[in-house]
N, CA and C of each residue as an Amber inpcrd file, in Angstrom:
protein
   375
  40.3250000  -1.5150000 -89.6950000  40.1340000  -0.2160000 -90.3060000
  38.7380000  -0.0880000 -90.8820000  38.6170000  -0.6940000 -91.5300000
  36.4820000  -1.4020000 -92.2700000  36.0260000  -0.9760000 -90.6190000
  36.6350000  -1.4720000 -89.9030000  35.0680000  -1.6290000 -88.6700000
  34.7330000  -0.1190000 -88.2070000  36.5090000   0.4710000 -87.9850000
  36.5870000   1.8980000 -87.7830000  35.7830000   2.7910000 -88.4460000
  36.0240000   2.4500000 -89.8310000  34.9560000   3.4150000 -90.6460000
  33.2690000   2.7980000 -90.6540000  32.9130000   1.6320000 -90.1410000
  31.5440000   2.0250000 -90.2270000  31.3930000   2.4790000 -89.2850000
  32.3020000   2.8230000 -87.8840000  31.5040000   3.2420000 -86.5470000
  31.6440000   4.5270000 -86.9020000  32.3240000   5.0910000 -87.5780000
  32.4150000   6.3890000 -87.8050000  31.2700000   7.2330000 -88.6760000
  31.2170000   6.6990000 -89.5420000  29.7010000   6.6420000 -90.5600000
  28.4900000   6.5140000 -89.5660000  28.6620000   5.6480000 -88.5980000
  27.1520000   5.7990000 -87.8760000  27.7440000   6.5970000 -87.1350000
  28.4220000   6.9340000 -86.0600000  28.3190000   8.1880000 -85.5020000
  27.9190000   9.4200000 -86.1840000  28.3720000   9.9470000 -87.6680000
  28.2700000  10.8960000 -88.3180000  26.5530000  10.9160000 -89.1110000
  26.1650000   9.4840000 -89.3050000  24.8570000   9.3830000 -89.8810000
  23.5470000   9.2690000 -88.4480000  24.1990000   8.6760000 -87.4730000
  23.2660000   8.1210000 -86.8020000  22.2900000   6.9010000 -86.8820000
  22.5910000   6.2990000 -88.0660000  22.0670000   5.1900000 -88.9110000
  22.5790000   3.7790000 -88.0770000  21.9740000   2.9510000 -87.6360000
  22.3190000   1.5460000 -87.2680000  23.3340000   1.0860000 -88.6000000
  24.8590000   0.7240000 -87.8170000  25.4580000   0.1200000 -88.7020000
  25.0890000  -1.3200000 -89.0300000  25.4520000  -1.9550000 -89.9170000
  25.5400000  -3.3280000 -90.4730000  26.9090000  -4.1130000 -90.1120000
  27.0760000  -5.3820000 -89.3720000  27.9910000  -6.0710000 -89.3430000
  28.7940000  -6.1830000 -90.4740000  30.1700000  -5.8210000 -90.3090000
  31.4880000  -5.8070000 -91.3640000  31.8590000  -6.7740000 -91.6210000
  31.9080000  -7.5450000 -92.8950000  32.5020000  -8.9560000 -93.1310000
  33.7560000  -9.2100000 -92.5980000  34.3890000 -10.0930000 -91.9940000
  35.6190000 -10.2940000 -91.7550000  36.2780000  -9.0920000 -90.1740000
  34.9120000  -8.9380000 -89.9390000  35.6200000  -8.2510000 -88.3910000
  34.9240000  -8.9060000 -86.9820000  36.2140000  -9.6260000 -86.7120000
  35.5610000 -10.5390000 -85.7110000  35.5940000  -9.6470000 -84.4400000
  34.4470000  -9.3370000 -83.4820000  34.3710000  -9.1280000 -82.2860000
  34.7410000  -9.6920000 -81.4120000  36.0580000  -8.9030000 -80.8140000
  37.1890000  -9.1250000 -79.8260000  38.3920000  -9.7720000 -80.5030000
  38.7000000  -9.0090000 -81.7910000  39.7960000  -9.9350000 -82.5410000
  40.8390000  -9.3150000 -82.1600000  41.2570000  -8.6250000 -80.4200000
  42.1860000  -8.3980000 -79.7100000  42.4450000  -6.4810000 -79.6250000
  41.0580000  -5.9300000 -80.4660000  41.7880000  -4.9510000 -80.7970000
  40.7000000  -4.1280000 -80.0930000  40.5640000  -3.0460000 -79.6810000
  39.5870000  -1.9470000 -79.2000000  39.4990000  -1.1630000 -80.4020000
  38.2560000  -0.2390000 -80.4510000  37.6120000   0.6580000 -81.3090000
  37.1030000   1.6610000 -80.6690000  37.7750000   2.6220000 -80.2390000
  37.2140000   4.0410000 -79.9840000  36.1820000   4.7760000 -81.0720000
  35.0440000   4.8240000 -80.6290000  34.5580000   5.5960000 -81.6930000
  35.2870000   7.0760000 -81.8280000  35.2440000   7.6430000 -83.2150000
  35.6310000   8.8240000 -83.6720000  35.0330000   9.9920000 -82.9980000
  34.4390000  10.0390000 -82.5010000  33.2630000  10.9940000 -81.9530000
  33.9300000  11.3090000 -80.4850000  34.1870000  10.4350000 -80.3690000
  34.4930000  10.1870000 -79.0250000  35.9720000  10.9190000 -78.5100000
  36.8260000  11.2000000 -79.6150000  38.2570000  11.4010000 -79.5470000
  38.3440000  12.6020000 -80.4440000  37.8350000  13.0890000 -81.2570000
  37.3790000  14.5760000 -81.4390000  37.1050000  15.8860000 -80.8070000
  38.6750000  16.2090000 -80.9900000  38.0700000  18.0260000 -80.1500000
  36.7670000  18.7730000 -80.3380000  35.8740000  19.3100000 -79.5710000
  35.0300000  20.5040000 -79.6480000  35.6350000  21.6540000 -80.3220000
  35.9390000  21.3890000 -80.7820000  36.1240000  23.0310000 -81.3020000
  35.2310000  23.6660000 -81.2230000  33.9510000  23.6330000 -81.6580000
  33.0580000  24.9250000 -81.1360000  33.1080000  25.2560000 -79.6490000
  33.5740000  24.7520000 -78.8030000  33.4950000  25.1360000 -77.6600000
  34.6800000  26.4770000 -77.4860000  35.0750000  25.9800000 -78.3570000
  36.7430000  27.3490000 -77.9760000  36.5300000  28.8590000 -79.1160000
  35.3650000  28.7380000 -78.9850000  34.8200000  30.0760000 -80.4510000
  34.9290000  30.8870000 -79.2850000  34.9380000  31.2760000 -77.9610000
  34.9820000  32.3000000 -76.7420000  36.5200000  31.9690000 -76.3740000
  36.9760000  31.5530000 -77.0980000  38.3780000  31.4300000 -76.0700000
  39.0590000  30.7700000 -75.3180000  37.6700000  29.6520000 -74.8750000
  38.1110000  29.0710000 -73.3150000  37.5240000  27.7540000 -73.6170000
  38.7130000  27.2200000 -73.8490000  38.3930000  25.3430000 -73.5010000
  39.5130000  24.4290000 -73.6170000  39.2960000  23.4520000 -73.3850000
  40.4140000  22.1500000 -72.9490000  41.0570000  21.4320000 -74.1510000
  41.8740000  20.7240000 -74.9560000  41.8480000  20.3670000 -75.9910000
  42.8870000  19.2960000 -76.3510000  42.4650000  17.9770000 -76.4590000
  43.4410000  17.4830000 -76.9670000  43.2800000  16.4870000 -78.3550000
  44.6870000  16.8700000 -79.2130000  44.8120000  16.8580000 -80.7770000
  45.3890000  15.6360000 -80.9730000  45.0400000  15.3710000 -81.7850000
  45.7850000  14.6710000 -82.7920000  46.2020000  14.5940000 -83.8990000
  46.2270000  16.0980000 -84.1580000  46.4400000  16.3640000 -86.0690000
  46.1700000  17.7630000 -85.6490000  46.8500000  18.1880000 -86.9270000
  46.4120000  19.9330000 -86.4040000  45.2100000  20.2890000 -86.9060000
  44.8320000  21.5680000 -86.1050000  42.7130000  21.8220000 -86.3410000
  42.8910000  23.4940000 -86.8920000  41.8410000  23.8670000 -87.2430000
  41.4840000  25.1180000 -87.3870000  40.4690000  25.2510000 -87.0040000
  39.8710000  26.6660000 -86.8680000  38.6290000  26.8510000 -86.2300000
  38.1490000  28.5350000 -85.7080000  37.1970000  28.6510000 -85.8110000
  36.5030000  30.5700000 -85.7380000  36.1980000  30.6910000 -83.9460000
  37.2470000  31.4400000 -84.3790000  36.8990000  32.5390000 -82.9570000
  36.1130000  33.8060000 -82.6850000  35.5230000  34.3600000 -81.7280000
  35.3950000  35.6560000 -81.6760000  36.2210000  36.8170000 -82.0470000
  35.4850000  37.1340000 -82.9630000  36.2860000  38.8000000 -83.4360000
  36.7330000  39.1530000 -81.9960000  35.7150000  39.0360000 -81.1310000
  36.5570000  40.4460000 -80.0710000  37.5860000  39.7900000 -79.8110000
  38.3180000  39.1720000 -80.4150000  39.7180000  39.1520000 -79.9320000
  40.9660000  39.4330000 -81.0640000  40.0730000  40.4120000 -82.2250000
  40.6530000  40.8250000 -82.7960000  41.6430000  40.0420000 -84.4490000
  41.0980000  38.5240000 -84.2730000  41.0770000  37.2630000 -85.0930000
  39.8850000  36.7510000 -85.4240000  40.0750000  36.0370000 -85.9980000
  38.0910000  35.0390000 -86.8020000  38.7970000  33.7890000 -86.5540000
  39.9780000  33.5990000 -86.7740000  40.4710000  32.1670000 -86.8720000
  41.6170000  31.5810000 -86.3700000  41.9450000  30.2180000 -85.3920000
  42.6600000  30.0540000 -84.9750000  43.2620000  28.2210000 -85.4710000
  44.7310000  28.8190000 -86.1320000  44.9810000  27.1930000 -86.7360000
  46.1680000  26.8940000 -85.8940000  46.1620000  25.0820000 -85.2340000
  46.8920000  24.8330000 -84.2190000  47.5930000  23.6190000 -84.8890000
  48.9760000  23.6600000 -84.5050000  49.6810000  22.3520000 -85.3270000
  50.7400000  22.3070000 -84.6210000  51.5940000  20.9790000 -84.4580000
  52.6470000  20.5320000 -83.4760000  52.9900000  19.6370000 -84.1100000
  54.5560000  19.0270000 -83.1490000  55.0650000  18.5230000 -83.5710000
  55.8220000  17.4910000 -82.2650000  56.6180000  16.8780000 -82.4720000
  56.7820000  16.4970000 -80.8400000  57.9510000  17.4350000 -79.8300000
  58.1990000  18.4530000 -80.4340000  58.7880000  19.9610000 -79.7310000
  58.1150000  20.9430000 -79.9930000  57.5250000  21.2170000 -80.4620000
  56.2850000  22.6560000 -80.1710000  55.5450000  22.3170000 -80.7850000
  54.2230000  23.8940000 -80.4700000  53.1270000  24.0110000 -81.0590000
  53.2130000  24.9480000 -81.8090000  52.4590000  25.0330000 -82.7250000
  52.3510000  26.8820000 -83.6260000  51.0290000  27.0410000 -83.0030000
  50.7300000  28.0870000 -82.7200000  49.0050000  28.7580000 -82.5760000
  49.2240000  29.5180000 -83.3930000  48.2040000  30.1010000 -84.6220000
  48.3580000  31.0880000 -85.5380000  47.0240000  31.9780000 -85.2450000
  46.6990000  32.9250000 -85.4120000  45.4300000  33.5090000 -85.2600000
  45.5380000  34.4610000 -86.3390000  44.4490000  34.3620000 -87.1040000
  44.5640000  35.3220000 -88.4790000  43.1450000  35.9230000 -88.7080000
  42.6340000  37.0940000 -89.1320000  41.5560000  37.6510000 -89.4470000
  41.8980000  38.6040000 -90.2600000  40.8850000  39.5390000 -90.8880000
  41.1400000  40.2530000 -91.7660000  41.9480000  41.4490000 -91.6310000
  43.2640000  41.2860000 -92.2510000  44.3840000  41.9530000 -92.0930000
  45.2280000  42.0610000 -91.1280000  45.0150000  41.1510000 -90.7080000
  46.0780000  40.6830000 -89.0390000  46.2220000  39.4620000 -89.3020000
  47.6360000  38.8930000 -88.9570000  48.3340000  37.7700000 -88.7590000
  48.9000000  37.6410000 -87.3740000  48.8800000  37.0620000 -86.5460000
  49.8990000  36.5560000 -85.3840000  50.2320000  35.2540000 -84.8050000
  50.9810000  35.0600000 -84.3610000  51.5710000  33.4450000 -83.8030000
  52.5960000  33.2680000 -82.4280000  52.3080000  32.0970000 -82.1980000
  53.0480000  31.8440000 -80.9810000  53.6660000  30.6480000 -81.1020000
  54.8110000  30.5630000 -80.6570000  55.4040000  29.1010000 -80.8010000
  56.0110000  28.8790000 -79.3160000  55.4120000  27.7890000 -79.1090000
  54.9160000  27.1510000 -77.3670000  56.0510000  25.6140000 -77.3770000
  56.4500000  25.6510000 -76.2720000  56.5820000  23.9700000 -75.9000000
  56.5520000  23.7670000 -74.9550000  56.5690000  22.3040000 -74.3200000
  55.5590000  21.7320000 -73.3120000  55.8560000  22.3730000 -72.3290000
  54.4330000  22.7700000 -71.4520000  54.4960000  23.1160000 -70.0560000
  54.9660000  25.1270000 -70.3190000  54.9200000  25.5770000 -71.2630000
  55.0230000  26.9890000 -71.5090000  53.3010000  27.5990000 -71.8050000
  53.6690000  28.5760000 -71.5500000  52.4420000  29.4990000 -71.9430000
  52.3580000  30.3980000 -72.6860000  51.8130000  31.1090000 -73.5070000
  51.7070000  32.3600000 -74.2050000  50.1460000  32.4530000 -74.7530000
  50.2720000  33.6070000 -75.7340000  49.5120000  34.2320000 -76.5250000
  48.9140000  34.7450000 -77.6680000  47.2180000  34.3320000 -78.2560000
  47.7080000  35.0280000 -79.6530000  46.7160000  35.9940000 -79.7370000
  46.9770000  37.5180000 -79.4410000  45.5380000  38.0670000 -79.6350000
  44.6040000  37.8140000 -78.5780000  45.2750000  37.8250000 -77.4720000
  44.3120000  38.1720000 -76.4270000  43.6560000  36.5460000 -75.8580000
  43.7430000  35.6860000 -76.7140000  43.6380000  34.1290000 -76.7350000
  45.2350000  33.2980000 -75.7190000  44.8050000  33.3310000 -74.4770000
  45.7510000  32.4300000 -73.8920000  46.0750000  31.0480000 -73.9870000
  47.3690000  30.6310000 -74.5790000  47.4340000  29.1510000 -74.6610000
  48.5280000  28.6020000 -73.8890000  48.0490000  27.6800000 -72.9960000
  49.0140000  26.8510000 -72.2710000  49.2700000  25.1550000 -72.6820000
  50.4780000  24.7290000 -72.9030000  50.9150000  23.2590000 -73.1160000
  50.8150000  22.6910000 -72.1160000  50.1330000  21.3970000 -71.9780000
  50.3110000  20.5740000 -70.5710000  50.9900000  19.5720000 -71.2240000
  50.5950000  18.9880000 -72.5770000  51.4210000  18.2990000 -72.2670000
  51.9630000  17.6580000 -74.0140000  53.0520000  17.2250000 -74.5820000
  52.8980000  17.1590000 -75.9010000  53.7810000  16.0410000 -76.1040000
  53.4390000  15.2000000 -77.2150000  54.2370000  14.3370000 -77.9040000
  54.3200000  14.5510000 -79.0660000  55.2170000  13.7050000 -80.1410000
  54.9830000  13.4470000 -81.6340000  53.4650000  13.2130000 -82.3640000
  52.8910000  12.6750000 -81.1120000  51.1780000  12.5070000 -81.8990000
  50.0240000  12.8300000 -81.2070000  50.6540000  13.7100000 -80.0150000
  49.3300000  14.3520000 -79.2550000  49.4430000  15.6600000 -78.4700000
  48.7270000  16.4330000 -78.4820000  48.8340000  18.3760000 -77.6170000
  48.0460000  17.7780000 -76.9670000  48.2900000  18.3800000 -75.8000000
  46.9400000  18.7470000 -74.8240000  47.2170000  19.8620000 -74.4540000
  46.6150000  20.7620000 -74.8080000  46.2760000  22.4800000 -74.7020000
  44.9230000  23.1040000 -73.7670000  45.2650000  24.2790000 -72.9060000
  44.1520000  24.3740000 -72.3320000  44.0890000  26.2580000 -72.8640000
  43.2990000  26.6620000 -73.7930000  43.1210000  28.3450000 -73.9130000
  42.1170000  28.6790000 -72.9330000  42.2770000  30.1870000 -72.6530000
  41.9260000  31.1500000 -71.7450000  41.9280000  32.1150000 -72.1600000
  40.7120000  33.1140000 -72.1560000  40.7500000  34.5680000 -72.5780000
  42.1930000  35.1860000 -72.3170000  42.4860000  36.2820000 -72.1570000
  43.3470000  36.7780000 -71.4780000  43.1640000  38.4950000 -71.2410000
  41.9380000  38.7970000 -71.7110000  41.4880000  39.9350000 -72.2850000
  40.3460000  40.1320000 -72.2920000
């Protein structure tokens, strides 16, 4: 967990980390950097991108779709998509391999567990 967080700190600083006391290299375990396993969310501010979670996200969309903001959370039987902006609320509740809509924002399930979405949105509008 120590090693996790300094790779994470240098990804976020860019700073050469320092060797972690007591973390032996190859002590059986892999280390994904954080960076690495992190949705874009800015990529989905138009609507359209690929996504897979591990915790639920929030994140700003284009007004023209009639929302500023889209918060996504699951469980290992659905998803909520919520889309909220000023004075509008709407939601969709999805499970795997279904499709719908929030506000003109298309969301499809490919594929879901207890600890992971993979969601692909699409304009629709």
């Amino acid at each position: 967990m120590i090693a996790a967080s300094v790779l994470l700190a240098t990804a976020l600083t860019g700073l050469p980390s320092a060797p972690v006391p007591g973390a032996a290299a190859g002590a059986g375990t892999s280390v994904v950097p954080a960076a690495a396993t992190a949705p874009n969310l800015r990529a989905c501010h138009d609507g359209r991108c690929s996504l897979t979670l591990r915790k639920s996200v929030s994140f700003r969309v284009s007004s023209r779709f009639g929302i500023t903001r889209l918060a996504i959370s699951f469980t290992g039987h659905s998803v909520r998509v919520k889309g909220t902006g000023p004075g509008v609320s709407s939601q969709a509740l999805l499970g795997e391999g279904t499709t719908g809509s929030v506000n003109g924002i298309g969301v499809r399930v490919l594929s879901l567990s207890s600890g992971k979405a993979v969601l692909r949105l699409t304009p629709v509008r």
